[in-house]
C-alpha positions as CSV (number, residue, x, y, z in Angstrom):
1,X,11.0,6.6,-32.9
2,X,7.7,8.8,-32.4
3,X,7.9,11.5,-29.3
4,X,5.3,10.4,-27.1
5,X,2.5,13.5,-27.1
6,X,3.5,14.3,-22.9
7,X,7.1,14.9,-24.1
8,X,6.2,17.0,-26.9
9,X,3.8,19.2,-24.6
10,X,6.7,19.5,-22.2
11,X,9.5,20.6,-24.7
12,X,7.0,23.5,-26.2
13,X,6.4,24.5,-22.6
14,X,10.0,24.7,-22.0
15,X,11.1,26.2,-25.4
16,X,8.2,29.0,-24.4
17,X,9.5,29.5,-21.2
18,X,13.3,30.3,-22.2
19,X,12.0,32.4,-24.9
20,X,10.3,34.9,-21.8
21,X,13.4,34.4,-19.7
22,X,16.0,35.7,-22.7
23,X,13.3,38.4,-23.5
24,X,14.7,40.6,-20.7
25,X,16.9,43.5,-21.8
26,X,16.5,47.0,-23.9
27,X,15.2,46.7,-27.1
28,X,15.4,49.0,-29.6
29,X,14.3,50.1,-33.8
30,X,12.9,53.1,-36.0
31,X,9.0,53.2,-36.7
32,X,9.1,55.0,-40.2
33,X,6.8,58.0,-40.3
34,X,6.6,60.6,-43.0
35,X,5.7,63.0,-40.4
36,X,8.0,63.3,-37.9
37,X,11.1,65.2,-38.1
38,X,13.6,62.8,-39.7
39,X,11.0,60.3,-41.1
40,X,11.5,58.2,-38.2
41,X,10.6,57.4,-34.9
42,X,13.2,55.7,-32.4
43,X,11.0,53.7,-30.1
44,X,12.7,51.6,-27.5
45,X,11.2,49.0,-25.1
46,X,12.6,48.2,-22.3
47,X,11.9,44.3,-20.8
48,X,12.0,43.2,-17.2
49,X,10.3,40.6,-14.6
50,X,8.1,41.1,-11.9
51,X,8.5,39.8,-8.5
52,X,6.1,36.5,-9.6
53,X,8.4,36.1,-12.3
54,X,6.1,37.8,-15.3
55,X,7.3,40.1,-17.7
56,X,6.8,43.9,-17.8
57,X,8.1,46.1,-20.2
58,X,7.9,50.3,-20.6
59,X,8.4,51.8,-23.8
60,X,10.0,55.0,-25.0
61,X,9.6,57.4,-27.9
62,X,12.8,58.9,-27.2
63,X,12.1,61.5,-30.3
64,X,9.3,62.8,-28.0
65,X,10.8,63.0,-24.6
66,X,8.7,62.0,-21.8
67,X,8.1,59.8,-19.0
68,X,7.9,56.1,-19.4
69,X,5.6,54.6,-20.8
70,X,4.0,51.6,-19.1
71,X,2.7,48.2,-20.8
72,X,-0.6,46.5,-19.5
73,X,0.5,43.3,-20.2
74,X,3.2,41.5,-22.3
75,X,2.5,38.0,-23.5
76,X,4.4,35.5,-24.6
77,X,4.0,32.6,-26.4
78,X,7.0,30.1,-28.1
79,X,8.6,32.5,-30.1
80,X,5.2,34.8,-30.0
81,X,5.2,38.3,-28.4
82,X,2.1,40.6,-27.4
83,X,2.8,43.7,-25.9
84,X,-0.1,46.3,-24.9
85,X,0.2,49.7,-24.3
86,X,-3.3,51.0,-23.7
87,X,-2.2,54.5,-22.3
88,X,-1.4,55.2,-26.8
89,X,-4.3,52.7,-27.8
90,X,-1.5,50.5,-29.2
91,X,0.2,47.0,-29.5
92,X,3.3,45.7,-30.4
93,X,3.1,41.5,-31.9
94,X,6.7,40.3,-32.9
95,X,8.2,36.9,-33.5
96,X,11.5,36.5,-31.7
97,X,14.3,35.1,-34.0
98,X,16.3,31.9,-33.5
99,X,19.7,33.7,-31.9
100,X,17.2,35.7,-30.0
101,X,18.5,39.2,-30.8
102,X,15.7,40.5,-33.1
103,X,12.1,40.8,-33.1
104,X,10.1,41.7,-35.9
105,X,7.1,42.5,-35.7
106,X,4.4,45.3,-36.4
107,X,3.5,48.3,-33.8
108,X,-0.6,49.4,-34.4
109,X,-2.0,52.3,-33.4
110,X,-4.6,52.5,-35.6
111,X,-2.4,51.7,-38.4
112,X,0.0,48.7,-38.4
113,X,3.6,49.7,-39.2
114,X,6.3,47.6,-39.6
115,X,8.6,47.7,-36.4
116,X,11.8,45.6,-36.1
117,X,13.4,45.6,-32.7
118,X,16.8,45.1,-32.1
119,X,18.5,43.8,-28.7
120,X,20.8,46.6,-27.4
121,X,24.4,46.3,-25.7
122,X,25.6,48.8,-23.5
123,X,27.7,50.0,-26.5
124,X,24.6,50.1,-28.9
125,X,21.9,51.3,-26.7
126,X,20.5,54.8,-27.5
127,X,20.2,57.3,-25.0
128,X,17.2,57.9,-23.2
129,X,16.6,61.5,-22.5
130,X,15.9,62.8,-19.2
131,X,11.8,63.6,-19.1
132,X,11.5,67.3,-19.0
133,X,10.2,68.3,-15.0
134,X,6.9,68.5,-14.3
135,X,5.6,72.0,-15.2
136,X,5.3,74.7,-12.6
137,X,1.4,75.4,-11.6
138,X,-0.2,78.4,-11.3
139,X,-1.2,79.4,-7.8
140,X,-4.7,77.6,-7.5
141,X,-6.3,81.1,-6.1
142,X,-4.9,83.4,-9.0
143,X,-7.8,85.1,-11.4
144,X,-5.4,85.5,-14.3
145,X,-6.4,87.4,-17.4
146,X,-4.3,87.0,-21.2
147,X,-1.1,89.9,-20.8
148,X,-1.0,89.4,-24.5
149,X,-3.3,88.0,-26.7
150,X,-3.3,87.8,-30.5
151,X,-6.4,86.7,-32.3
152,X,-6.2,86.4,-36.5
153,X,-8.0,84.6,-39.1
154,X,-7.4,81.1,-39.9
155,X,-5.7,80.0,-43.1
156,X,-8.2,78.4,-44.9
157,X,-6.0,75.3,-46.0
158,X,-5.4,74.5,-42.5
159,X,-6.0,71.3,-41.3
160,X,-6.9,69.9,-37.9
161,X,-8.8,71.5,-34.7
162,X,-6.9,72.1,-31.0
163,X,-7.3,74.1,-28.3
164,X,-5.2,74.0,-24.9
165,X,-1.9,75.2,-23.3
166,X,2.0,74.3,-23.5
167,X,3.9,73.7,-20.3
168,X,4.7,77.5,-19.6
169,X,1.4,78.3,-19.8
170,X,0.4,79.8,-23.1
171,X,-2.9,79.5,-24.6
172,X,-3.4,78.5,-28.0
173,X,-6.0,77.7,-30.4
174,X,-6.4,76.5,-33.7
175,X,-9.3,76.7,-36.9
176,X,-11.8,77.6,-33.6
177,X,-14.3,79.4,-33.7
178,X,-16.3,81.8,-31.6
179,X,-18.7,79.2,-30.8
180,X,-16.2,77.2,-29.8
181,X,-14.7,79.6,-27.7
182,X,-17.9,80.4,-26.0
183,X,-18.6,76.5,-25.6
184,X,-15.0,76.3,-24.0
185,X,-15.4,79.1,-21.7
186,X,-18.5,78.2,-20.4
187,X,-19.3,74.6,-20.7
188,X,-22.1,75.1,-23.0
189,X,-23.3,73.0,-25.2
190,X,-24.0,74.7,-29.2
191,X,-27.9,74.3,-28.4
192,X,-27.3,76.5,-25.1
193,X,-26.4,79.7,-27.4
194,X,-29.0,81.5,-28.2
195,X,-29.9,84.7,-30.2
196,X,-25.9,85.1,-32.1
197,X,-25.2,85.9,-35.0
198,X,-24.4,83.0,-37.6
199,X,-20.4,84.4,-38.4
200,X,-19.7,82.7,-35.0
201,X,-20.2,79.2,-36.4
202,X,-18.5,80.4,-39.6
203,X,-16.0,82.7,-39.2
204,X,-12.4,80.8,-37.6
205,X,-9.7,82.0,-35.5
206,X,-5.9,81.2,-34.5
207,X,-5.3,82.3,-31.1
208,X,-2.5,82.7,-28.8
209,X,-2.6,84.3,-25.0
210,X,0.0,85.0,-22.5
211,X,-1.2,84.9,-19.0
212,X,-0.3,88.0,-16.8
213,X,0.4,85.3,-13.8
214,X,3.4,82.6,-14.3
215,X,2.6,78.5,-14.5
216,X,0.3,76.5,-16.0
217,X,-3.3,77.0,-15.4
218,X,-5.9,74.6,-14.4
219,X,-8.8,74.3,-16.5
220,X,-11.1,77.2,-14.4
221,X,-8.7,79.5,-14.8
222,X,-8.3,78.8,-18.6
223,X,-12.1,79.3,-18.5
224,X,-11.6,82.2,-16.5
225,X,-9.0,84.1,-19.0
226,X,-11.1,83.4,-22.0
227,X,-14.0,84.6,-20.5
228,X,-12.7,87.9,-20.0
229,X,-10.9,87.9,-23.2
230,X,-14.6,87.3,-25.3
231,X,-15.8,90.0,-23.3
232,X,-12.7,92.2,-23.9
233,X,-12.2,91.4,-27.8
234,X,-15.4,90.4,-29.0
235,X,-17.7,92.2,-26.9
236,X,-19.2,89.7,-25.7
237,X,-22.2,90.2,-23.5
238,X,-25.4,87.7,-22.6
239,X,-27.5,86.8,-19.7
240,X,-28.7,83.5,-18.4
241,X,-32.2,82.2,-18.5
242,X,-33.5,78.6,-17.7
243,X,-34.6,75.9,-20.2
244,X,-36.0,72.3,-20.4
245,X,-34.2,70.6,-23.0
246,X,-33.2,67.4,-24.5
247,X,-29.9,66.4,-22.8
248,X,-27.9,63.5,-22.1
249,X,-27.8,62.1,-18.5
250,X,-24.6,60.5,-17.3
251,X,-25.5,58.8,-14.3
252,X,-23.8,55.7,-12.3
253,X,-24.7,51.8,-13.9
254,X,-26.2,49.4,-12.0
255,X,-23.1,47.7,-11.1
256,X,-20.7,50.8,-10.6
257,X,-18.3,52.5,-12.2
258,X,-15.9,50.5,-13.6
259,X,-13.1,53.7,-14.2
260,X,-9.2,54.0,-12.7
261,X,-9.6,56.3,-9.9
262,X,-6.6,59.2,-9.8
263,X,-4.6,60.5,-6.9
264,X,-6.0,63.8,-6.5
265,X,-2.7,65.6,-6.8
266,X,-1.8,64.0,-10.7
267,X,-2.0,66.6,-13.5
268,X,-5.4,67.2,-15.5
269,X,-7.4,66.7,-16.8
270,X,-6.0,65.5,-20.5
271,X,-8.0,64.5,-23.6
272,X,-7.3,63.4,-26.9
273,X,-8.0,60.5,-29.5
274,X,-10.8,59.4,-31.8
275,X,-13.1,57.4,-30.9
276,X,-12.9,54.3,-32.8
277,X,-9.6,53.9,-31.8
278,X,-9.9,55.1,-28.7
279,X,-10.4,58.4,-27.0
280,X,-8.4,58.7,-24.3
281,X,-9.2,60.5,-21.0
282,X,-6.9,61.8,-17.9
283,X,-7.5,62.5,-14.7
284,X,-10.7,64.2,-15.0
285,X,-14.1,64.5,-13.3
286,X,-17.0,62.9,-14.9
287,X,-18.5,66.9,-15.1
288,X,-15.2,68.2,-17.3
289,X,-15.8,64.6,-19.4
290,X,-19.2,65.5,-20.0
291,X,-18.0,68.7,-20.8
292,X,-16.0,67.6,-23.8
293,X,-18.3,65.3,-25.0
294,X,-20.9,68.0,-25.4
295,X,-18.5,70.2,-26.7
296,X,-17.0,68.0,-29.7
297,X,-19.2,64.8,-30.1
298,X,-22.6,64.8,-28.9
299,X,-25.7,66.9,-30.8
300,X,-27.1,68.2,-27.5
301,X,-26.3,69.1,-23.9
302,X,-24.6,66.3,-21.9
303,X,-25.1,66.6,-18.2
304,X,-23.3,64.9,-15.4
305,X,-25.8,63.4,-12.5
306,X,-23.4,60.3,-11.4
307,X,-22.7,62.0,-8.0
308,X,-19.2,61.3,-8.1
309,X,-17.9,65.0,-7.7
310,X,-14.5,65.7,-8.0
311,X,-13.1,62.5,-8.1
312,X,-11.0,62.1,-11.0
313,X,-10.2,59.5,-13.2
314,X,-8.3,57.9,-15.8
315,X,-9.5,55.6,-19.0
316,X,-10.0,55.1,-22.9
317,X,-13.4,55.2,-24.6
318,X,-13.5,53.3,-28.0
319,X,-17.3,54.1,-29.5
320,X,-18.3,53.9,-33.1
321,X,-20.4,57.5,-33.7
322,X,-23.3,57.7,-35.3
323,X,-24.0,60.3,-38.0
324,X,-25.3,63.1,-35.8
325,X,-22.0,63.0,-33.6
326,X,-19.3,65.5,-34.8
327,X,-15.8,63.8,-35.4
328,X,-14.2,66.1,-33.5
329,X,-11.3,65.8,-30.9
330,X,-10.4,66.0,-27.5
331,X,-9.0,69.3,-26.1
332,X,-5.3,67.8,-25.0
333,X,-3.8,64.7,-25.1
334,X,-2.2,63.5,-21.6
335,X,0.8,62.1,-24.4
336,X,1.8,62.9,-27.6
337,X,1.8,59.1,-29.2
338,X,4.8,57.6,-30.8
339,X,3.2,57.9,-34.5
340,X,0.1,59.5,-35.9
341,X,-3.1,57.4,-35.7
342,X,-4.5,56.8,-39.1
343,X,-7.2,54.5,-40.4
344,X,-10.3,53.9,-39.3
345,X,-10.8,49.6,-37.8
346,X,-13.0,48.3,-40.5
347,X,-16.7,47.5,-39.9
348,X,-16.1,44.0,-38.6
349,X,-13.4,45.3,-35.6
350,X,-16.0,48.8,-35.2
351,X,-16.9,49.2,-31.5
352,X,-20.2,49.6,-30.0
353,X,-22.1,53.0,-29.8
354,X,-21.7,55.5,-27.2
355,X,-24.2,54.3,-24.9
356,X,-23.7,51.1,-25.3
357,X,-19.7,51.5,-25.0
358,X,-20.3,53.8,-21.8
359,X,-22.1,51.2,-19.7
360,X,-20.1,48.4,-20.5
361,X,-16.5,50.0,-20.8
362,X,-17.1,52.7,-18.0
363,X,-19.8,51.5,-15.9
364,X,-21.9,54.7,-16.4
365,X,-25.2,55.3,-18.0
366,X,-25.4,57.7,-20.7
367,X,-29.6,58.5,-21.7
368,X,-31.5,61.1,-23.8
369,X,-34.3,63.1,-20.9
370,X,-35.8,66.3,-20.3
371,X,-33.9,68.2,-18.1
372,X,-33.4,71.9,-16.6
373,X,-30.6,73.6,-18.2
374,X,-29.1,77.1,-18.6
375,X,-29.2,78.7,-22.0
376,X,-26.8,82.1,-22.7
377,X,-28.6,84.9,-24.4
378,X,-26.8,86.7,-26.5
379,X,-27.3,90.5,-26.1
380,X,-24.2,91.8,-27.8
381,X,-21.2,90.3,-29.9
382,X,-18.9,91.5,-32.4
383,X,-15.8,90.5,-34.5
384,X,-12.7,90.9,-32.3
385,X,-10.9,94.2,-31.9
386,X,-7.5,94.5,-33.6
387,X,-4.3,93.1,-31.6
């Protein structure tokens, strides 16, 4: 006998709704990635309900201890599951088997990599370490300057850009160069040097500086320490005179900002990403984002006029650059991600352009004017001193 069509709809329904219910538990399985340390990654993703009966899950990268890691949303549908994770720009889609122990599926994070989870028992569950403590900061009124700092030549084979500090406090840089040093120091933008010599665009440097005063800094007193260490090692003297130039002008959309606002008193400010995929920023002000963009993507100054001070917040910008924006990188990551991002989305998935991406993703505008801005004259520079 035929199933009437009402029956049919209800039994899917139901079969949908006990797959969510048996969904909740630890799950566990090994992303395989060349990279990391053992050629694996043990991710595990823990599943729970809400108080309206929804599902919630956190995930772990328990090879790279730290905090949870919330989902956004998790999704389910018959034997279907959708898990986002927009804090690492990824997403987990499995198909839940018959016994309902195993899920396979693929995790993508740029690239798509097979990821089979497993149901744990109390028995077969991995141990979660303990995230490490939140790292002592340095007293907000110290003026630290580098105790020790070593400055040599990059290797030449070296790959990659970075520039930031470890928990205890240690400055470090990577295939950087005095330009970029001078951009970091001072929230310049590459058109706002004037008058240097060209080995500071060519010439690159590996550097590593202990402050003289314990805990992490925040990011004026990293400013502050390599400002005296370019004027210490490099000789680095210049004054400041007044310029229109071409700049771009963040200011507020029409309809608001459209950004997570941050408790004053979370850690940051954190970047890191690429854009297609999704460059994420962490508890920052719209001034120290504007800062980075000038400093690694955009071709001229970028100046903050949204009037939103030192508020701080927290979201991901996926843009598609054009060929006059540098495909450089963000200055930290708020989290190292579970594996390394790797191709580019293809045309057809490519997000908008900057601008475009800004107003509709952030709620801020993001145009080209002529604007007052200061521009460092170089008087004197050389090569750095010996160690």
């Amino acid at each position: 006998m035929k199933q009437p069509a009402f029956l049919a709809l209800a039994l899917a329904a139901s079969a949908g709704a006990l797959c969510a219910q048996t969904l909740t538990g630890t799950w566990q399985g090994a992303l395989k990635v060349p990279q990391a340390p053992n050629g694996e990654l043990r991710i595990v993703m823990k599943i729970s309900t809400t108080e309206k009966d929804a599902l919630k899950a956190e995930m772990f990268s328990i090879d790279q201890p730290g905090p949870a890691i919330p989902a956004e949303s998790v999704k389910v549908s018959g034997s279907s599951i959708k898990i986002a994770v927009p804090p690492l720009n990824g997403n987990y889609e499995g198909t839940v088997s018959a016994d309902g122990n195993t899920i396979t599926g693929t995790w993508t994070q740029g690239a798509a990599l097979p990821l089979t989870l497993v149901r744990a028992t109390p028995t077969t569950a991995w141990t979660i370490p303990e995230p490490p403590p939140p790292p002592k900061l340095m007293d907000k009124d110290a003026k630290p300057e580098f105790e020790v700092a070593t400055i040599k030549p990059s290797d030449p084979n070296q790959r990659g850009w970075g520039l930031g500090t470890n928990r205890s406090g240690t400055f470090t840089t990577r295939n950087t160069n005095l330009a970029d040093l001078i951009k970091f120091a001072y929230s310049v933008h590459q058109k706002q040097i004037v008058g240097a010599p060209a080995w500071i665009d060519s010439d690159k440097f590996d550097l590593t500086g202990k402050p003289n005063t314990p805990g992490l800094p925040n990011v004026a007193q990293m400013r502050m320490m390599v400002q005296k260490l370019l004027a210490d090692r490099f000789g680095l003297a210049f004054h400041i005179e007044k310029k229109d130039l071409s700049a771009y002008v963040i200011t507020v959309a029409k309809n608001g900002e459209k950004m997570k606002k941050e408790d004053p008193s979370v850690l940051g400010p954190g970047f890191g990403g690429i854009p297609p995929r999704g460059f994420n920023v962490h508890a920052s002000t719209i001034a120290e984002f504007a800062s980075v963009m000038q400093a690694q993507f955009m071709e001229q100054p970028v100046v903050d006029q949204t009037g939103l001070g030192d508020a701080r917040y927290s979201f991901i910008l996926k843009w598609t650059p054009d060929p006059s924006q540098t495909p450089g990188y963000g200055q930290a990551a708020p989290a190292p991600p579970p594996v390394p991002q790797a191709a580019t989305p293809s045309d057809t998935e490519a997000p908008p352009d900057v601008f475009t991406a800004m107003q509709q993703q952030l709620g801020l505008q993001m145009k080209n004017a002529k604007t007052p801005v200061d521009v460092m004259v170089i008087d004197k520079v050389q090569k750095p001193s010996e160690n």
